[in-house]
C-alpha positions in Angstrom: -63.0 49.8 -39.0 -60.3 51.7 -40.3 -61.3 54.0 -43.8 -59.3 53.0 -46.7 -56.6 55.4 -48.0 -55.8 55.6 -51.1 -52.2 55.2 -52.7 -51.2 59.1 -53.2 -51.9 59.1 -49.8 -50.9 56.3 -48.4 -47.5 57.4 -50.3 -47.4 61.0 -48.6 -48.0 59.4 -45.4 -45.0 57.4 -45.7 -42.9 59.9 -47.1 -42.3 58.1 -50.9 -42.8 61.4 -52.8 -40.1 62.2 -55.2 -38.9 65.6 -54.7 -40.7 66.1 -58.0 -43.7 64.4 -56.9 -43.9 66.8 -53.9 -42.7 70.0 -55.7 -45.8 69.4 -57.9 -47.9 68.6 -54.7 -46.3 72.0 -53.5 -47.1 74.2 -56.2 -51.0 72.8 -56.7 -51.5 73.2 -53.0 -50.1 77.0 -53.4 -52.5 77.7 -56.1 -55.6 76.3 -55.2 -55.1 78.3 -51.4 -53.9 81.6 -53.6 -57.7 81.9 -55.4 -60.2 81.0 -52.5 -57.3 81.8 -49.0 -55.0 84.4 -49.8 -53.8 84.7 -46.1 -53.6 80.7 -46.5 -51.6 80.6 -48.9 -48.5 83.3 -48.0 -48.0 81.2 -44.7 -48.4 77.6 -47.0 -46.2 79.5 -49.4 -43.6 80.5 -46.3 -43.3 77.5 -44.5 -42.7 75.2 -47.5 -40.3 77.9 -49.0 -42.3 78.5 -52.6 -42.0 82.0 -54.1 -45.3 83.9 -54.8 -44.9 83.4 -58.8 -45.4 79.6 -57.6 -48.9 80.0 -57.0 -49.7 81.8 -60.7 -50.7 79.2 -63.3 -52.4 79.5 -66.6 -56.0 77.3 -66.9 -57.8 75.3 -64.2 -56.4 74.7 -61.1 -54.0 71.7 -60.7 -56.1 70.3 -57.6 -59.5 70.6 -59.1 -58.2 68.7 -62.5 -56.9 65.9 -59.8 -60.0 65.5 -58.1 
């Protein structure tokens, strides 16, 4: 039996992320990597091409909120 996905998922999978949608996806990735896996985060922050400021936000993590 196959698990269920749910539809932010299901979206990434197929690739239906604004370029918005995926810049925000982007930058909450960055910052939740730049406070627990520093080392993590410069190659996240190099291969999808986000600058270093990306990763500094003010309040709780964009990722924790989410989830």
């Amino acid at each position: 039996m196959r698990p269920a996905v749910d539809a932010p998922m299901a979206a990434l999978a197929a690739g239906m992320l604004t370029e918005k949608q995926r810049s925000d996806m982007h930058a909450a990735v960055l910052e939740y990597l730049g406070g627990r896996f520093p080392e993590s985060a410069e190659a996240f922050a190099r291969e999808a091409g986000l600058g270093a400021a990306a990763a500094k936000a003010e309040g709780p993590c964009a990722l924790e909120r989410k989830w």
